[in-house]
mmCIF file as gemmi writes it, N, C-alpha and C atoms, coordinates in Angstrom:
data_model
loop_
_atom_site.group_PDB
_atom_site.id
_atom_site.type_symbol
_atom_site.label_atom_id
_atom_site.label_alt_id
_atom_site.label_comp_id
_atom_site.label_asym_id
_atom_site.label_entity_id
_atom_site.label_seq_id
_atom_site.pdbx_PDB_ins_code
_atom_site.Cartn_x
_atom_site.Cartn_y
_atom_site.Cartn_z
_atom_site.occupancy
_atom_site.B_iso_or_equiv
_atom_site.pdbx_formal_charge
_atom_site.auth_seq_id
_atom_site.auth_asym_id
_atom_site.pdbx_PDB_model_num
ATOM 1 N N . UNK Axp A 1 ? 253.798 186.864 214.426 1 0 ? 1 A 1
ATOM 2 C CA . UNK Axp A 1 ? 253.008 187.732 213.584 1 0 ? 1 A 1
ATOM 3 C C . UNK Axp A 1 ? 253.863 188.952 213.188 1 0 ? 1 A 1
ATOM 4 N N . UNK Axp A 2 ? 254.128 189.213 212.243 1 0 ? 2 A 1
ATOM 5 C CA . UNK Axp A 2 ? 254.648 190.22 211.424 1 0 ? 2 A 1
ATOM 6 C C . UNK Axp A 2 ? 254 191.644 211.368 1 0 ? 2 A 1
ATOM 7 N N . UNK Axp A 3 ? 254.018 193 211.683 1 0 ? 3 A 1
ATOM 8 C CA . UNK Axp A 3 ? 253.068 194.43 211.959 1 0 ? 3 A 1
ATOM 9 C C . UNK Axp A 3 ? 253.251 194.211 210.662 1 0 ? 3 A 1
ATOM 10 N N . UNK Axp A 4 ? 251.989 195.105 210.682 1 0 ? 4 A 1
ATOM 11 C CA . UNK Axp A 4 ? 251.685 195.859 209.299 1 0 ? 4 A 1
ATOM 12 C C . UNK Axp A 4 ? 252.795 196.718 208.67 1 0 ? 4 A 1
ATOM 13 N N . UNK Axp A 5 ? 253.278 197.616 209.976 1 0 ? 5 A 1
ATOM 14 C CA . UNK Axp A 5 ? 254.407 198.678 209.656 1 0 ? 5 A 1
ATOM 15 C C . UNK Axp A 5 ? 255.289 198.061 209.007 1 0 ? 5 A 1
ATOM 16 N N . UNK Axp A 6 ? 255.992 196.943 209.126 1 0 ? 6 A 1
ATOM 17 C CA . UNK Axp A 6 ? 256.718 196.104 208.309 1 0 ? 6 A 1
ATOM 18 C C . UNK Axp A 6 ? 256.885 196.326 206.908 1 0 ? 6 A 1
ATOM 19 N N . UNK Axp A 7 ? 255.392 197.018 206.513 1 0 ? 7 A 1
ATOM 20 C CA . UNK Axp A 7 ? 255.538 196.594 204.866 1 0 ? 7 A 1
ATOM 21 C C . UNK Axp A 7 ? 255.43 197.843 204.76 1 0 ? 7 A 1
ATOM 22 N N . UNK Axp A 8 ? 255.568 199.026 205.333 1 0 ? 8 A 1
ATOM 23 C CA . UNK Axp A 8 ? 255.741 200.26 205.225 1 0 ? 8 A 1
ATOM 24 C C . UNK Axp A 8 ? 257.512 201.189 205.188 1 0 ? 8 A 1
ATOM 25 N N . UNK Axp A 9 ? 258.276 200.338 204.931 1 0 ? 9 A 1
ATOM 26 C CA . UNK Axp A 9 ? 259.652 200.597 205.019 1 0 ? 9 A 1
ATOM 27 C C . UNK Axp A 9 ? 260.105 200.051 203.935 1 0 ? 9 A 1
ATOM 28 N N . UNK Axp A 10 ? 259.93 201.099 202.845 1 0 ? 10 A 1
ATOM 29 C CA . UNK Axp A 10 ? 260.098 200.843 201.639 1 0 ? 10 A 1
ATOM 30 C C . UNK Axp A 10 ? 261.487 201.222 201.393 1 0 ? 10 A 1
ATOM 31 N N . UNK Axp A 11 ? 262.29 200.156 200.341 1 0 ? 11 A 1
ATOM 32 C CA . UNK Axp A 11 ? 263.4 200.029 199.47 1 0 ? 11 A 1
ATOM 33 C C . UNK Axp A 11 ? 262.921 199.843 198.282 1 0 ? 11 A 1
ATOM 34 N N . UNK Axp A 12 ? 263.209 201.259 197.539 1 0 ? 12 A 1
ATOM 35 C CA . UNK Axp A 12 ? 263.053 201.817 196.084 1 0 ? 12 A 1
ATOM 36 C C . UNK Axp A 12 ? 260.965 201.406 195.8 1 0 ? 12 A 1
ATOM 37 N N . UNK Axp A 13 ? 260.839 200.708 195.355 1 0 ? 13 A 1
ATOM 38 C CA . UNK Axp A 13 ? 259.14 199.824 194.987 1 0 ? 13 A 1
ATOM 39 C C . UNK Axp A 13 ? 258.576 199.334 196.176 1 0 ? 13 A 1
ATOM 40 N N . UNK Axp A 14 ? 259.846 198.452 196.48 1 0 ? 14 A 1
ATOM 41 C CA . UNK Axp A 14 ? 259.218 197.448 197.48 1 0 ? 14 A 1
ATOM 42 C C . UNK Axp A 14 ? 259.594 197.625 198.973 1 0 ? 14 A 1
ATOM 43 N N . UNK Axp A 15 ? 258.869 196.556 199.47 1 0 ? 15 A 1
ATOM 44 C CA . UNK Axp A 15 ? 258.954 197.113 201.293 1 0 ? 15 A 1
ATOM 45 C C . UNK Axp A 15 ? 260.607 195.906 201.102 1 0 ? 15 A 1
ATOM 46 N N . UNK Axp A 16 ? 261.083 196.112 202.201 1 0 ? 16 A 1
ATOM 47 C CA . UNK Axp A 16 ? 262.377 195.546 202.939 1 0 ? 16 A 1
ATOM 48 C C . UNK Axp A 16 ? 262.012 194.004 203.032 1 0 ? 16 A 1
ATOM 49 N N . UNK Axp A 17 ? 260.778 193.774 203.83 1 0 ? 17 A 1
ATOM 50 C CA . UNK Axp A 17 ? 260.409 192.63 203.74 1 0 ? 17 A 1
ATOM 51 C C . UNK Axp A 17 ? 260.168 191.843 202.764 1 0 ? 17 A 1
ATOM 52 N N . UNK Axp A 18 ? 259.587 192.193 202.05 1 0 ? 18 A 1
ATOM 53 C CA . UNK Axp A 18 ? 258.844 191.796 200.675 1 0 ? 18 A 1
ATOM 54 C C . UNK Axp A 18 ? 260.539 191.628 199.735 1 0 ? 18 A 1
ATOM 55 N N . UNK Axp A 19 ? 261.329 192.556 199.815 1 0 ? 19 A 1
ATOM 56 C CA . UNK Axp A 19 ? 262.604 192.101 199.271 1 0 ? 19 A 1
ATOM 57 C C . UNK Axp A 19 ? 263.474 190.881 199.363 1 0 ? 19 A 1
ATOM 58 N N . UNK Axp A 20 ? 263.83 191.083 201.3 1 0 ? 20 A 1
ATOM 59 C CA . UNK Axp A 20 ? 263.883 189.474 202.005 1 0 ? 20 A 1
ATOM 60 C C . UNK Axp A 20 ? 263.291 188.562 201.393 1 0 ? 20 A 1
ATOM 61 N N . UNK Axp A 21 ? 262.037 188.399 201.467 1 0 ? 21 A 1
ATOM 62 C CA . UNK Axp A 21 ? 261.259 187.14 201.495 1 0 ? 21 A 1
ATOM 63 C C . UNK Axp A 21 ? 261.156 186.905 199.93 1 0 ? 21 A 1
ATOM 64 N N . UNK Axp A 22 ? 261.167 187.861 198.76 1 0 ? 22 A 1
ATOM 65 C CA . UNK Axp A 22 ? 261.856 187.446 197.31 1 0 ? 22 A 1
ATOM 66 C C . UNK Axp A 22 ? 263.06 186.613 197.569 1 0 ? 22 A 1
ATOM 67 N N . UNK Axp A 23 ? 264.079 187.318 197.801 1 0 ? 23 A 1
ATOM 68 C CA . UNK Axp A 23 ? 265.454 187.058 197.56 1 0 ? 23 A 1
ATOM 69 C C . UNK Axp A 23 ? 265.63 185.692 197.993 1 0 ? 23 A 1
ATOM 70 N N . UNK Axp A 24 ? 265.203 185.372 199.194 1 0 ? 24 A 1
ATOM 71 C CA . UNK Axp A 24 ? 265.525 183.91 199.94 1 0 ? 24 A 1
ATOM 72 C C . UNK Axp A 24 ? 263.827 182.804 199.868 1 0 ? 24 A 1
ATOM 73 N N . UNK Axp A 25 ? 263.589 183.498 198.39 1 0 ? 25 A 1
ATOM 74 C CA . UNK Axp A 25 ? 262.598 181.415 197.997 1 0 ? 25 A 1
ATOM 75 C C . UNK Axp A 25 ? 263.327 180.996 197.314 1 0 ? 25 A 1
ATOM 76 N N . UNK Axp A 26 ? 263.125 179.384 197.448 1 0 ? 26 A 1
ATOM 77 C CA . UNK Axp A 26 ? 263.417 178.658 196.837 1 0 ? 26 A 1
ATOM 78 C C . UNK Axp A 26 ? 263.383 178.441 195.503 1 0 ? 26 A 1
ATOM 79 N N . UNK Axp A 27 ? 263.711 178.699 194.51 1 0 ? 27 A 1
ATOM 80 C CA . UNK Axp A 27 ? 263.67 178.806 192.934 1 0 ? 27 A 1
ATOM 81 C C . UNK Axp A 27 ? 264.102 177.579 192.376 1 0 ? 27 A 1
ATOM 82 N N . UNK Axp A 28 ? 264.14 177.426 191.345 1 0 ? 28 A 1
ATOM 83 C CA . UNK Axp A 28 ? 264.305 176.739 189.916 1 0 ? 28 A 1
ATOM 84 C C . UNK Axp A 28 ? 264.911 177.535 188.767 1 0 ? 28 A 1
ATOM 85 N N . UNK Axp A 29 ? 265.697 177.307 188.153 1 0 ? 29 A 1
ATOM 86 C CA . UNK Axp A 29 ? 266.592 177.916 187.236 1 0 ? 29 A 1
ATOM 87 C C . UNK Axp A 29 ? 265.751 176.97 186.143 1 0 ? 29 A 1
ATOM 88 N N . UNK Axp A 30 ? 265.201 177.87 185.212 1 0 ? 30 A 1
ATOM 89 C CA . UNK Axp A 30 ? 264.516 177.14 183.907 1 0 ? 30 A 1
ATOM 90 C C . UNK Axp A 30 ? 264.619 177.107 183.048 1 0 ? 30 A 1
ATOM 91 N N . UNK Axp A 31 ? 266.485 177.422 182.542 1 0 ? 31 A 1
ATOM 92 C CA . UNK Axp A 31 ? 267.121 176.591 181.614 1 0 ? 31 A 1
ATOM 93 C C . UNK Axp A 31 ? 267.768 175.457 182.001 1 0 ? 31 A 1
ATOM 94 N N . UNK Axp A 32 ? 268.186 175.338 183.447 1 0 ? 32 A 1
ATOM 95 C CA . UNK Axp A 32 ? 268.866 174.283 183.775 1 0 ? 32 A 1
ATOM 96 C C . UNK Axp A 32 ? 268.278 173.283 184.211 1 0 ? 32 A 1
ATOM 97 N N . UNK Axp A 33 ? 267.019 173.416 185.157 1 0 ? 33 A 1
ATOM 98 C CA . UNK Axp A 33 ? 266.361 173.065 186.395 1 0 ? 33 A 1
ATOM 99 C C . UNK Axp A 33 ? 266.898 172.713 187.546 1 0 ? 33 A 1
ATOM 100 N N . UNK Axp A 34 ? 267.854 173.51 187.996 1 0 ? 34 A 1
ATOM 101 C CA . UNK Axp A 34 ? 268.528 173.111 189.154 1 0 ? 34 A 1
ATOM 102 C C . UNK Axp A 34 ? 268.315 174.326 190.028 1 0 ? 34 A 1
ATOM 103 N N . UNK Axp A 35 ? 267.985 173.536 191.221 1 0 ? 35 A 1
ATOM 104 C CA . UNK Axp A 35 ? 266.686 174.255 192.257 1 0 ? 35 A 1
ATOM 105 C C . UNK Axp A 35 ? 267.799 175.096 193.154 1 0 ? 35 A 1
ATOM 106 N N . UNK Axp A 36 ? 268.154 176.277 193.43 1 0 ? 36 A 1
ATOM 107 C CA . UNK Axp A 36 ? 268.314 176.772 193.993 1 0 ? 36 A 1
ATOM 108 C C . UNK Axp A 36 ? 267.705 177.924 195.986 1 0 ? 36 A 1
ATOM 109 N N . UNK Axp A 37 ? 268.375 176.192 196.838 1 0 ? 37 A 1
ATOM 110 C CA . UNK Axp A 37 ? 267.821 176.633 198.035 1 0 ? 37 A 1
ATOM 111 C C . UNK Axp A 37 ? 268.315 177.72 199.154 1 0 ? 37 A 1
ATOM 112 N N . UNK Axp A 38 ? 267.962 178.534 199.493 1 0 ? 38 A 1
ATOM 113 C CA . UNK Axp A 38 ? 268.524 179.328 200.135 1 0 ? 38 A 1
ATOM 114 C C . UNK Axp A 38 ? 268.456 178.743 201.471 1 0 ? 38 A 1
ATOM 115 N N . UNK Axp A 39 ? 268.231 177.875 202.347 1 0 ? 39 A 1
ATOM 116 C CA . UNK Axp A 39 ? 268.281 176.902 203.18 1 0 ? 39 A 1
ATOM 117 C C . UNK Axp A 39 ? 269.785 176.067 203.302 1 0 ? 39 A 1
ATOM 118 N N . UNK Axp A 40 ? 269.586 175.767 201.912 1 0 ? 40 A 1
ATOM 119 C CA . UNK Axp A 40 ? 270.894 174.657 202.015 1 0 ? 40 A 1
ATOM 120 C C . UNK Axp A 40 ? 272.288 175.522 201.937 1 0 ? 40 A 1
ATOM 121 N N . UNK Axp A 41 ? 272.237 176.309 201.85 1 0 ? 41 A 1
ATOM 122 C CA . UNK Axp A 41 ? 273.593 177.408 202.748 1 0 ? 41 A 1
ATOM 123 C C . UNK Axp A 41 ? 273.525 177.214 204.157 1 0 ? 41 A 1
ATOM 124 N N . UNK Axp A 42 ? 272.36 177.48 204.963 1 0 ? 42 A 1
ATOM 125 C CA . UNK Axp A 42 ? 272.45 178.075 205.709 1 0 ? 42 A 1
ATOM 126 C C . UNK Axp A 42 ? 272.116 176.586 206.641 1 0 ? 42 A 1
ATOM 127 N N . UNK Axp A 43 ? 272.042 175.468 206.244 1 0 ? 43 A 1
ATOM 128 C CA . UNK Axp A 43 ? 272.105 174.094 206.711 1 0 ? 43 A 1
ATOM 129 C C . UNK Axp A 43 ? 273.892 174.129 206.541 1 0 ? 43 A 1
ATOM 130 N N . UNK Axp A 44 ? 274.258 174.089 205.916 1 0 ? 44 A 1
ATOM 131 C CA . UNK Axp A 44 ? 275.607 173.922 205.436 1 0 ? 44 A 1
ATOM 132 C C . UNK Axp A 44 ? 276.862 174.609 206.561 1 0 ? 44 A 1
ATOM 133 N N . UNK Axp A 45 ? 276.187 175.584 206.731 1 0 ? 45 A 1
ATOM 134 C CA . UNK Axp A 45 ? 276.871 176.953 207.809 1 0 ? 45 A 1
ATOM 135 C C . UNK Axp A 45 ? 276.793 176.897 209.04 1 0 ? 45 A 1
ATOM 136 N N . UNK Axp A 46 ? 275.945 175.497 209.478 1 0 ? 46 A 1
ATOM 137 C CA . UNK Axp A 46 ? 274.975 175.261 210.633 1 0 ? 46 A 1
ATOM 138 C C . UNK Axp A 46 ? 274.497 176.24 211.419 1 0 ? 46 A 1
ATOM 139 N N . UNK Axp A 47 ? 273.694 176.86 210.524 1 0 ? 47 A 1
ATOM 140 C CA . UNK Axp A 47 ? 272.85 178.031 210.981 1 0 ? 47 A 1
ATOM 141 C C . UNK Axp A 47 ? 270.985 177.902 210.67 1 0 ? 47 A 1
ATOM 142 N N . UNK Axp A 48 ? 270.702 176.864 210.609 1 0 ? 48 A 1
ATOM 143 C CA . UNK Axp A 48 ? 269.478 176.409 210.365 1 0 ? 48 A 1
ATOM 144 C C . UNK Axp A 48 ? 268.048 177.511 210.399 1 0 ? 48 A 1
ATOM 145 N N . UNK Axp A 49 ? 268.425 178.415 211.402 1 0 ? 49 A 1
ATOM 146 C CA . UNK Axp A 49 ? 267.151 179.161 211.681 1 0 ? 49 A 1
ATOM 147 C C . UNK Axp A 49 ? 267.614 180.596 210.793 1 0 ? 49 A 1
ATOM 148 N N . UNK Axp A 50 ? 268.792 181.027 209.966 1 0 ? 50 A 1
ATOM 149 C CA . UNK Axp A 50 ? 269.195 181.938 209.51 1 0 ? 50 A 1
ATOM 150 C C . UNK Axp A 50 ? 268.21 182.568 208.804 1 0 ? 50 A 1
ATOM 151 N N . UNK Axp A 51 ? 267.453 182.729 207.942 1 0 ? 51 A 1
ATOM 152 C CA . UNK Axp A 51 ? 266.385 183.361 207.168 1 0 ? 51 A 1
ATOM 153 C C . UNK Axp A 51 ? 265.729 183.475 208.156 1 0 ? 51 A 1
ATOM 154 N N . UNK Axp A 52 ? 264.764 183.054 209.566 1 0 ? 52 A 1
ATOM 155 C CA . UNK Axp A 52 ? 263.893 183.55 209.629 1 0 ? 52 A 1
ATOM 156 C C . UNK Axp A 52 ? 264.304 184.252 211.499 1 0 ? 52 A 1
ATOM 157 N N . UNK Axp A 53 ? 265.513 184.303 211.505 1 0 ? 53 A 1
ATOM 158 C CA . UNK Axp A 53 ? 266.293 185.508 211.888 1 0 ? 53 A 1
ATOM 159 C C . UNK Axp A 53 ? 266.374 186.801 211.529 1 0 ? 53 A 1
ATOM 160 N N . UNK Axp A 54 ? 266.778 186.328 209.781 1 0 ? 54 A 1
ATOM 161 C CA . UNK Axp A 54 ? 267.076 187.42 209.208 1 0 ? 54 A 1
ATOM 162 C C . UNK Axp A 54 ? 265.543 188.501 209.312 1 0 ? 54 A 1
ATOM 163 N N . UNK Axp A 55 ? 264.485 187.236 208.956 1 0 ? 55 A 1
ATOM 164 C CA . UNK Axp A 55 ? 263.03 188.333 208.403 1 0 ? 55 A 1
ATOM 165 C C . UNK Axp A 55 ? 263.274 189.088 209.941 1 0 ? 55 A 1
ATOM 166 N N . UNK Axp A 56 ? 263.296 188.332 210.757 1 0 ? 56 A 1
ATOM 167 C CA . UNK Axp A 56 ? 263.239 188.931 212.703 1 0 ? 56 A 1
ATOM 168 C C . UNK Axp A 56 ? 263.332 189.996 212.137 1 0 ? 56 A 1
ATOM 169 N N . UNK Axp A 57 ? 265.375 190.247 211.837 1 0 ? 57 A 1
ATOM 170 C CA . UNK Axp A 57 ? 265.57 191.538 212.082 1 0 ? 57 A 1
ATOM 171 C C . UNK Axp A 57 ? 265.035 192.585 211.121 1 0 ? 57 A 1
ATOM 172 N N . UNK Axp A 58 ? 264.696 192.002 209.977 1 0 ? 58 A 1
ATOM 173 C CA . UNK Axp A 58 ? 264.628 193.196 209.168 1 0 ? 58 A 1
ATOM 174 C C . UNK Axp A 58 ? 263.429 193.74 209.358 1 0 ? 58 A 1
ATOM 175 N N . UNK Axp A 59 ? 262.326 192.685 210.248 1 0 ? 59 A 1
ATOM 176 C CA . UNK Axp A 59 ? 261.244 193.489 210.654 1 0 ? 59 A 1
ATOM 177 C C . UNK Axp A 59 ? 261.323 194.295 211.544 1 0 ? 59 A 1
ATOM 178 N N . UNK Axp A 60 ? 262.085 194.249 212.461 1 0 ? 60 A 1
ATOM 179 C CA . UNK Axp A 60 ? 262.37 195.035 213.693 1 0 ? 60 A 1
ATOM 180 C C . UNK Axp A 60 ? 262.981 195.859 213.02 1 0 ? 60 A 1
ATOM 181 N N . UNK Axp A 61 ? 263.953 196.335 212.599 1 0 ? 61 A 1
ATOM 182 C CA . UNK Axp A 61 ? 264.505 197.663 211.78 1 0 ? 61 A 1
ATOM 183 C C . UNK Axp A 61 ? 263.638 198.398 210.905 1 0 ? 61 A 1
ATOM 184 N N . UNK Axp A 62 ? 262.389 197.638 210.065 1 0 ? 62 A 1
ATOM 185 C CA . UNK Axp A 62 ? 261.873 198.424 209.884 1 0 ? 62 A 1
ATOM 186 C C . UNK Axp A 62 ? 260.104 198.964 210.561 1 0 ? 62 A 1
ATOM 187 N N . UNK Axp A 63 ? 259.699 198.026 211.488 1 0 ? 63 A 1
ATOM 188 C CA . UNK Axp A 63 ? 258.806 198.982 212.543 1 0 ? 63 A 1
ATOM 189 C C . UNK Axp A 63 ? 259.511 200.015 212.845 1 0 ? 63 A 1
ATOM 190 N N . UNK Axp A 64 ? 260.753 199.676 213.584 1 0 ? 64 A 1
ATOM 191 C CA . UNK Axp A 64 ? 261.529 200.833 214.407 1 0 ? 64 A 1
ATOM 192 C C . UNK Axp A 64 ? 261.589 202.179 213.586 1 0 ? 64 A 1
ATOM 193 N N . UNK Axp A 65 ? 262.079 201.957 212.069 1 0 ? 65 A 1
ATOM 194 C CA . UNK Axp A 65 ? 262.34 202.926 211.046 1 0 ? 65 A 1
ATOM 195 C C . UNK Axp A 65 ? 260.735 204.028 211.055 1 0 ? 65 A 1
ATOM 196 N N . UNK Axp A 66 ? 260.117 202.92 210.897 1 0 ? 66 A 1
ATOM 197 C CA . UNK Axp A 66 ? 258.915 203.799 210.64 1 0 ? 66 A 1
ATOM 198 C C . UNK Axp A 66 ? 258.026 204.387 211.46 1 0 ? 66 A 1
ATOM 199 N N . UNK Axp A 67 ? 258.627 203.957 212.736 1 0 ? 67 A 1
ATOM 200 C CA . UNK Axp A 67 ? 257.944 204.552 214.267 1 0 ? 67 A 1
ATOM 201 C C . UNK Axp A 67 ? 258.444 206.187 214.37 1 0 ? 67 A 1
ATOM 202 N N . UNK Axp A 68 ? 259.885 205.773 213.87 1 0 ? 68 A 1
ATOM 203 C CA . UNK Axp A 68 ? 261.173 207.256 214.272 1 0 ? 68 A 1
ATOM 204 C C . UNK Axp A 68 ? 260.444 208.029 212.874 1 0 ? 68 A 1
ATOM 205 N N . UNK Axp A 69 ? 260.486 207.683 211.744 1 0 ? 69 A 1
ATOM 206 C CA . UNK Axp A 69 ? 259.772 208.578 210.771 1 0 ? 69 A 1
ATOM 207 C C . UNK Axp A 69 ? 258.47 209.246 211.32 1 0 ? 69 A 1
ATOM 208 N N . UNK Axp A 70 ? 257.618 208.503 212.102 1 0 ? 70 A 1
ATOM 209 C CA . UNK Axp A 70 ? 256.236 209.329 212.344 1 0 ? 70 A 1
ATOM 210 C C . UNK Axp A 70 ? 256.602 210.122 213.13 1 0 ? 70 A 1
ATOM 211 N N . UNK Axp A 71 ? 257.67 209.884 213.88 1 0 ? 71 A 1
ATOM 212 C CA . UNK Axp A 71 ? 257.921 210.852 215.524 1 0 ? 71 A 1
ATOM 213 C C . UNK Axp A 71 ? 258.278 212.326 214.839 1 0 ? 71 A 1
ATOM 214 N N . UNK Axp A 72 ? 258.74 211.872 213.922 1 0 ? 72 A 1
ATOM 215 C CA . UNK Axp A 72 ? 259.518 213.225 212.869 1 0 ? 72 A 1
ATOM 216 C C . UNK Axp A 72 ? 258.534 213.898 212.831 1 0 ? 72 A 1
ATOM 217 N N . UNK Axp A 73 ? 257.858 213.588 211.846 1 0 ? 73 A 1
ATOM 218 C CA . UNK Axp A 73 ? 256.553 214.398 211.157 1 0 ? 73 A 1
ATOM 219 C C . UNK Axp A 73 ? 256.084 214.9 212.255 1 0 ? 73 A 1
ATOM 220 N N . UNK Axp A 74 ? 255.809 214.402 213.849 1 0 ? 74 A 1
ATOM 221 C CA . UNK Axp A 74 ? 255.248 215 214.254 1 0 ? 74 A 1
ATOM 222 C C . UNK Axp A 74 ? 253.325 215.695 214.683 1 0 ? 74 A 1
């Protein structure tokens, strides 16, 4: 389960997460139609679980971010 705080660690518009989880779907190029998987790198690299590593960390960096921001404020 993913915190809420997660989506509170914003980059520029969007949260960090919400960036991740854009960047690495699976698409279709729709002049070409050639499907672009962000998987099949990371099958390739034999790193199979890589994306949802990655979300791990970037959720943990940003609870953490936004825990240390409230401590600030105070």
């Amino acid at each position: 389960m993913i915190p809420e705080q997660a989506e509170e660690y914003m980059l520029g518009s969007r949260s960090a997460l919400g960036w991740v989880i854009d960047r690495y779907q699976v698409k279709t190029d729709n002049s070409s139609g050639i499907p672009n998987d962000p998987n099949d790198w990371a099958d390739e690299h034999g790193d199979p679980k890589y994306i949802a590593d990655l979300i791990a960390k970037v959720t943990r960096v940003a609870v953490e971010t936004v825990q240390l921001v409230r401590s600030l404020d105070g």
